[in-house]
Structures are given as structure tokens and as C-alpha cells.
DSSP file (Angstrom, degrees, kcal/mol; ACC not computed):
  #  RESIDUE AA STRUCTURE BP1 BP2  ACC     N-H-->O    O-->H-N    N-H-->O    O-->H-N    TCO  KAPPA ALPHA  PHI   PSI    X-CA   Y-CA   Z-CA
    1    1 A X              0   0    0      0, 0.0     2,-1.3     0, 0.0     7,-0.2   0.000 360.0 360.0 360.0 122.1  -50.3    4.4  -22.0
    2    2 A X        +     0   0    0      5,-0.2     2,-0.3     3,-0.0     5,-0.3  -0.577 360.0 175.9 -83.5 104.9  -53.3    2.8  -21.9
    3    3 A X  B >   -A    6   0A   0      3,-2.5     3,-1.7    -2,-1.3     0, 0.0  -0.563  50.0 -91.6-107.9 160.2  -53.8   -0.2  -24.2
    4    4 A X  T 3  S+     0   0    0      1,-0.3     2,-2.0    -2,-0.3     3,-0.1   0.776 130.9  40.1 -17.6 -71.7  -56.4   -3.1  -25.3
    5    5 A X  T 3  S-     0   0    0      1,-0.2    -1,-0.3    -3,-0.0    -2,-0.1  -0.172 125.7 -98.0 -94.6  48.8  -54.4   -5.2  -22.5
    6    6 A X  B <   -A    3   0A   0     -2,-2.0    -3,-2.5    -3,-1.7    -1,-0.2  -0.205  67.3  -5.6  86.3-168.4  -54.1   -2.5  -20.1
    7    7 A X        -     0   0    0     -5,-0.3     2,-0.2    -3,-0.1    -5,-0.2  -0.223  54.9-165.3 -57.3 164.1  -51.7    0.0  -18.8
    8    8 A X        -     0   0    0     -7,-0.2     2,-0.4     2,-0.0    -2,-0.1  -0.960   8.7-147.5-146.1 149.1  -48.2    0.0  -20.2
    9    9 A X        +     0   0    0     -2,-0.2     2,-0.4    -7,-0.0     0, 0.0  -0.848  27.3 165.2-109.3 159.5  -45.4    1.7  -18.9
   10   10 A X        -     0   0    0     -2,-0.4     3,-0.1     1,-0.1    -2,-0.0  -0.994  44.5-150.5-163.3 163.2  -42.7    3.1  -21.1
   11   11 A X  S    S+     0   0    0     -2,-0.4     2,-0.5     1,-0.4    -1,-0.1   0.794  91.0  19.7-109.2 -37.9  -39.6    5.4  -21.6
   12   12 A X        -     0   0    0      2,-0.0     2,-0.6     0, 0.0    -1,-0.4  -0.984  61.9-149.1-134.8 141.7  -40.2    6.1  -25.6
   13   13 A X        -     0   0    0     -2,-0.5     2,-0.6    -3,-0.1    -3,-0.0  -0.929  14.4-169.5-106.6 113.3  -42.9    5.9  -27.6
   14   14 A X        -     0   0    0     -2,-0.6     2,-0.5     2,-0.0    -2,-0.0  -0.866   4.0-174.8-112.2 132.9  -42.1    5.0  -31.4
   15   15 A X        +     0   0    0     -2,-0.6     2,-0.7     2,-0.0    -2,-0.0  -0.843  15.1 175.3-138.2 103.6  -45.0    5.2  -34.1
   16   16 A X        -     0   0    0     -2,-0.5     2,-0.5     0, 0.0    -2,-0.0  -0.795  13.6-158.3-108.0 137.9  -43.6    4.0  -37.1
   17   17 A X        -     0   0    0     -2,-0.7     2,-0.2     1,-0.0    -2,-0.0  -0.904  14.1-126.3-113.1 150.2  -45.7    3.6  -40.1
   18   18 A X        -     0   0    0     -2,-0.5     2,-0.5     2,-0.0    22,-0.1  -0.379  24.0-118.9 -78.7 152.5  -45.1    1.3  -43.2
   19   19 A X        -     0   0    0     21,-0.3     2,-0.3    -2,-0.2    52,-0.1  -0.901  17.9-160.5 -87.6 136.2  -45.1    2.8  -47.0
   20   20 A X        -     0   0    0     -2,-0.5    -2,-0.0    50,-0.1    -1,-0.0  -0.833  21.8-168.7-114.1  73.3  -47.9    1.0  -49.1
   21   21 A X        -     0   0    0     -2,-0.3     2,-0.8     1,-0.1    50,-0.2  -0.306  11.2-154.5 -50.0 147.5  -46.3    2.0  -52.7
   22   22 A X        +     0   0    0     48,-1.3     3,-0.3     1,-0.1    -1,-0.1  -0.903  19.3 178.7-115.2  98.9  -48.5    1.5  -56.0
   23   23 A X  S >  S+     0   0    0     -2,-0.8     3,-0.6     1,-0.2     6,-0.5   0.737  70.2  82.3 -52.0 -31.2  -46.5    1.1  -58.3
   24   24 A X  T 3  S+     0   0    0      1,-0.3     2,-0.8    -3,-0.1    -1,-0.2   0.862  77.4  85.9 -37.4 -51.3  -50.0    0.6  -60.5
   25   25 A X  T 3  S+     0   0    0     -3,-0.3     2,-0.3    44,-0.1    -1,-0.3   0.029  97.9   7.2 -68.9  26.4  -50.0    4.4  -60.5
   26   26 A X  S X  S-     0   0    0     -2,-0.8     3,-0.7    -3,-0.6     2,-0.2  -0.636  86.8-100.8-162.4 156.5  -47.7    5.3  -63.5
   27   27 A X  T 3  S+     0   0    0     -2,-0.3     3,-0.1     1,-0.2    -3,-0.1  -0.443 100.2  33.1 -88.9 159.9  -46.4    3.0  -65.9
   28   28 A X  T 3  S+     0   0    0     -2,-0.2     7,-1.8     1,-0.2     2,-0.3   0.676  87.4 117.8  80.6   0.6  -42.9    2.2  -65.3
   29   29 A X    <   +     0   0    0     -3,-0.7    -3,-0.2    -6,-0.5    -1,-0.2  -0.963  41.8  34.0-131.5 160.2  -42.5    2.2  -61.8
   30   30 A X  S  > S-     0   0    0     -2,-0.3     4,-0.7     2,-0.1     7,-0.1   0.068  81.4 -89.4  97.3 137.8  -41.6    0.2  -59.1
   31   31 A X  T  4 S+     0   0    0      2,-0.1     3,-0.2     4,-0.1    -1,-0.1   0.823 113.5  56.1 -66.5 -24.6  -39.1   -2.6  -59.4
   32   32 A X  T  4 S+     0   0    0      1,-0.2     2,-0.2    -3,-0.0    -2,-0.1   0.959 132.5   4.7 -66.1 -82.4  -40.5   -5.5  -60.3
   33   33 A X  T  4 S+     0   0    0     -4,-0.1     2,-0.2     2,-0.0    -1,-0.2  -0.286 125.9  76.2 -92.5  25.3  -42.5   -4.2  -64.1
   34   34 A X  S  < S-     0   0    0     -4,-0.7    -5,-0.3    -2,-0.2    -3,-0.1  -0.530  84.9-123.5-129.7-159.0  -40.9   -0.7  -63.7
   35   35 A X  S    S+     0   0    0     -7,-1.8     2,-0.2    -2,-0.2    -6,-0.1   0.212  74.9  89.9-135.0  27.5  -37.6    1.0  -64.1
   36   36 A X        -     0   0    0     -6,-0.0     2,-0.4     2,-0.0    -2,-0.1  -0.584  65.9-124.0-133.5 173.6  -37.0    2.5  -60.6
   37   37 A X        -     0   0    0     -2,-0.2     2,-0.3    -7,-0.1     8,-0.1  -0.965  26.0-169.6-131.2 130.2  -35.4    1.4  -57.5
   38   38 A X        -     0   0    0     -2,-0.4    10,-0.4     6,-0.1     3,-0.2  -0.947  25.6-159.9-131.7 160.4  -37.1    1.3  -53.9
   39   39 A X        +     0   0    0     -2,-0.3     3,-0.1     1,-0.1     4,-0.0  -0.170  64.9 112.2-113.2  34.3  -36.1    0.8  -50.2
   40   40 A X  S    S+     0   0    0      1,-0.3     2,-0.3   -22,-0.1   -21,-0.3   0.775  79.5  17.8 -82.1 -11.6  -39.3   -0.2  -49.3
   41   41 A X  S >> S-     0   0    0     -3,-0.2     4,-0.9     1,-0.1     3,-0.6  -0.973  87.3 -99.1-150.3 153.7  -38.7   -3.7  -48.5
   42   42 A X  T 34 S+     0   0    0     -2,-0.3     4,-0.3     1,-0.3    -1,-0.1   0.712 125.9  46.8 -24.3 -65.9  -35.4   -5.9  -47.7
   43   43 A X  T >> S+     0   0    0      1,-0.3     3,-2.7     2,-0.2     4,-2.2   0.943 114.6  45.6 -63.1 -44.5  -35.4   -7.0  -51.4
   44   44 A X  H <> S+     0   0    0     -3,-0.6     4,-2.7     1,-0.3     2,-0.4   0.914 112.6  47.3 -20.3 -77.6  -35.9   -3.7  -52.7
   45   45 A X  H 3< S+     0   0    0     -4,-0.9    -1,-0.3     1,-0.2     4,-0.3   0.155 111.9  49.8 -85.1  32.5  -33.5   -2.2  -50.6
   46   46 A X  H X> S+     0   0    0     -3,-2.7     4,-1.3    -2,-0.4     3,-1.1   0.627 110.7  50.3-100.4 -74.5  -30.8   -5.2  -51.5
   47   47 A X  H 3< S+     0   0    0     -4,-2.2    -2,-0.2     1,-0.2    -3,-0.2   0.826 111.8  59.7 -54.0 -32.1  -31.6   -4.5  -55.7
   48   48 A X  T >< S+     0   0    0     -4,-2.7     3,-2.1    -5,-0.5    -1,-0.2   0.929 101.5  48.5  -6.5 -87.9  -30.8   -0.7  -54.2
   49   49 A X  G X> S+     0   0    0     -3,-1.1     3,-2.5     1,-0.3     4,-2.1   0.863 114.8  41.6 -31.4 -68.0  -27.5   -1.3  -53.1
   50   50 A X  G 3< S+     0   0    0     -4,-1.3    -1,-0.3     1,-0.3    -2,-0.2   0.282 108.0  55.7-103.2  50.1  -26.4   -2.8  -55.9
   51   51 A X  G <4 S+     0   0    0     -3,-2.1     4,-0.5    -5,-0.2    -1,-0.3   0.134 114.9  48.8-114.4  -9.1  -28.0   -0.5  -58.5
   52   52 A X  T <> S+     0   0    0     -3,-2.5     4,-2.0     3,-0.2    -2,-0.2   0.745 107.6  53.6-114.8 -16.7  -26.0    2.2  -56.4
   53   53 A X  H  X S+     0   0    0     -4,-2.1     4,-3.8     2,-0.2    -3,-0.1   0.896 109.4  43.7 -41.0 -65.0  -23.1    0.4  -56.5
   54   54 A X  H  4 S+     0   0    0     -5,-0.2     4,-0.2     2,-0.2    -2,-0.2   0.758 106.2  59.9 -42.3 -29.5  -23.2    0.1  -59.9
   55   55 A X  H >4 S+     0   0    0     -4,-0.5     3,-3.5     2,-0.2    -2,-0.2   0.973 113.1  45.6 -75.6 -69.0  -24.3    4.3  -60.3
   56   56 A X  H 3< S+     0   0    0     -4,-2.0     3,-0.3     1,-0.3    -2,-0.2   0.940 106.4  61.9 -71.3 -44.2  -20.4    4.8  -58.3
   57   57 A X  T 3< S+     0   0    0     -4,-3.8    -1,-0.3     1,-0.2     2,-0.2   0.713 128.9   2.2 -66.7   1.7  -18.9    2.4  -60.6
   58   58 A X  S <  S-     0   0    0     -3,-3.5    -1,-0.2    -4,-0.2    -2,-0.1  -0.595  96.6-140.0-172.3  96.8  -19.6    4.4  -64.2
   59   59 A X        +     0   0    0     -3,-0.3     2,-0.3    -2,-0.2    -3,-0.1  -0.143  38.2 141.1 -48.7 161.9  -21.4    7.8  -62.6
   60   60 A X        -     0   0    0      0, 0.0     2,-0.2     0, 0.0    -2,-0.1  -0.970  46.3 -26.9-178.2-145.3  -24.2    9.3  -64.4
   61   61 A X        -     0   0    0     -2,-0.3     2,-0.3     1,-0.1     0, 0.0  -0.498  49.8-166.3 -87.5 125.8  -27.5   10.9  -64.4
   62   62 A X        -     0   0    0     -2,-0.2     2,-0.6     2,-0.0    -1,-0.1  -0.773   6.4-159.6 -93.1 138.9  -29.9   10.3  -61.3
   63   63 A X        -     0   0    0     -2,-0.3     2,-0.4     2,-0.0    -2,-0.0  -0.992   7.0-171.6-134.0 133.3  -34.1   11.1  -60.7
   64   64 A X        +     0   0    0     -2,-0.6     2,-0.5     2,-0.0    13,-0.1  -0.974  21.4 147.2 -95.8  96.0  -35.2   11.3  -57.5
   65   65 A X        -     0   0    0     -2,-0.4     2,-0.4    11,-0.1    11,-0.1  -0.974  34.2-159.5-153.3 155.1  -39.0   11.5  -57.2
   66   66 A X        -     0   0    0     -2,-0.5     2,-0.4     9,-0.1     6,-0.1  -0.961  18.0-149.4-119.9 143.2  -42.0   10.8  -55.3
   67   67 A X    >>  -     0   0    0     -2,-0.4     3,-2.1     4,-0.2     4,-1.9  -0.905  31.8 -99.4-123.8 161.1  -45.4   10.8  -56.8
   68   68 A X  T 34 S+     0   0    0     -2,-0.4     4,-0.1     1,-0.3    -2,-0.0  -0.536 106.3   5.7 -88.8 127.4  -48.8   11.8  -54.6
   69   69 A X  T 34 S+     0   0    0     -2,-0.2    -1,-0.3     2,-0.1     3,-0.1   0.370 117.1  77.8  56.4  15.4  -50.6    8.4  -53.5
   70   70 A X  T <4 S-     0   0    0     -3,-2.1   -48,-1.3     1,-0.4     2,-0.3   0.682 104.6 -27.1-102.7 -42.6  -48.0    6.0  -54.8
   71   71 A X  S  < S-     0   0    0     -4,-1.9     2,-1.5   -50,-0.2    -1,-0.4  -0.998  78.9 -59.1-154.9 158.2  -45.1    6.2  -51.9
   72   72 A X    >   -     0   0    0     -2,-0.3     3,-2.4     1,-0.1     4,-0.4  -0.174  27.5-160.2 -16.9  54.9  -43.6    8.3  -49.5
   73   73 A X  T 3> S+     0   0    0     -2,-1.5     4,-0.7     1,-0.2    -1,-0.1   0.491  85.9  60.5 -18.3 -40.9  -42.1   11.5  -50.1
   74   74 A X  H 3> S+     0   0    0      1,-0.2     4,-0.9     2,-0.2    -1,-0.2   0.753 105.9  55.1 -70.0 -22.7  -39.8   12.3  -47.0
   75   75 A X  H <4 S+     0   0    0     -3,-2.4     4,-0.6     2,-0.2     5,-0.4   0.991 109.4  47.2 -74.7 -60.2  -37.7    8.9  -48.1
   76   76 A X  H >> S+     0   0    0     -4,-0.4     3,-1.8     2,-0.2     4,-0.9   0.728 113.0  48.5 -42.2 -99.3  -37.4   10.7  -51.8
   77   77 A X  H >< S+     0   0    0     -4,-0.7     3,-4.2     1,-0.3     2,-2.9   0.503 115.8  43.0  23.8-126.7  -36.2   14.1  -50.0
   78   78 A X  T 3< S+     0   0    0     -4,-0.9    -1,-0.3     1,-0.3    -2,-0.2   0.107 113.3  52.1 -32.0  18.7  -33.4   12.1  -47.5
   79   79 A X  T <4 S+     0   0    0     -2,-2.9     3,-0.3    -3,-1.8    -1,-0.3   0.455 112.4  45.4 -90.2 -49.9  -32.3   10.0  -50.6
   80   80 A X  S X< S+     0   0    0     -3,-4.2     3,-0.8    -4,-0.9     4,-0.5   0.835 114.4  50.8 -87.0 -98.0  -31.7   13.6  -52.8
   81   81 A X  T 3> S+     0   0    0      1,-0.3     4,-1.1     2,-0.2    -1,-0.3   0.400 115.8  35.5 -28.6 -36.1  -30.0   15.0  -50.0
   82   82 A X  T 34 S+     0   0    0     -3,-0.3    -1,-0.3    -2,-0.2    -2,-0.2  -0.344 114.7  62.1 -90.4  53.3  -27.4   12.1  -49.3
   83   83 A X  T <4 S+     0   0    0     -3,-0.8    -2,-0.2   -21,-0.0    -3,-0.2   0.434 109.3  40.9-132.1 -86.9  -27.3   11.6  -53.1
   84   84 A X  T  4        0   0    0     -4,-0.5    -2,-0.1     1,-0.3    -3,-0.1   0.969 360.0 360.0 -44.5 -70.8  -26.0   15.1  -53.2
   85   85 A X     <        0   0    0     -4,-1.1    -1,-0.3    -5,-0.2    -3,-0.1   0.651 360.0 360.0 -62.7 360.0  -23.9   14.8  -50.6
């Protein structure tokens, strides 16, 4: 692959992109001023944990959602699907 500081040789090529929520975009979400739980960053995905700990210790009703230009959809999607399972 040729890059700024030359060739590079390589066995896999990973192109990972970051999530840039806004939370700004409806009221009430995002974890800090909201009412929702994210894994977009370490602390996020710590306050997760033990917001899903807490969900297996006294089940009840989960929402799962992504909204269009605030975060990633495919993370919502593979959350509902090991949710369910």
C-alpha cells in the first residue's frame, strides 16, 4: 500500500472508523443529560455493563434504537440480536 511515508507492506488491512454520536439530536439521549446507555467510549461502555447487570438482576422492558445522524446503526442491530439471544 502506498502511503504519505512510502510503501507499506502488509498481511491485513483494517479500516476501522470511530462513531461521532450527538446526543444534541433528541432530547434525552446519550448518557451523560439523557436516559440511554452507549458503548461508544470505555466509560460508556463500563456505565453499560453495569446498567446490564442491573437489567439481569430484576428483568424488564428493553429499547434498542439508532436514530439517522446521531450514532451508528449496525452497533444497535448486534446489540438487539445478542439482547434476544
Amino acid at each position: 500500500m502506498e502511503t504519505t511515508v512510502g510503501l507499506q507492506a502488509y498481511d491485513y488491512l483494517l479500516v476501522a472508523t470511530r462513531p461521532k454520536p450527538d446526543y444534541d439530536m433528541l432530547p434525552g439521549l446519550g448518557p451523560e443529560r439523557g436516559y440511554t446507555v452507549s458503548v461508544c467510549t470505555l466509560e460508556h461502555a463500563e456505565a453499560a455493563a453495569h446498567a446490564w447487570r442491573d437489567l439481569l438482576a430484576a428483568p424488564g422492558l428493553v429499547v434498542i434504537g439508532a436514530t439517522q445522524e446521531a450514532s451508528c446503526f449496525g452497533a444497535a442491530y448486534e446489540f438487539l440480536f445478542n439482547v434476544r439471544h
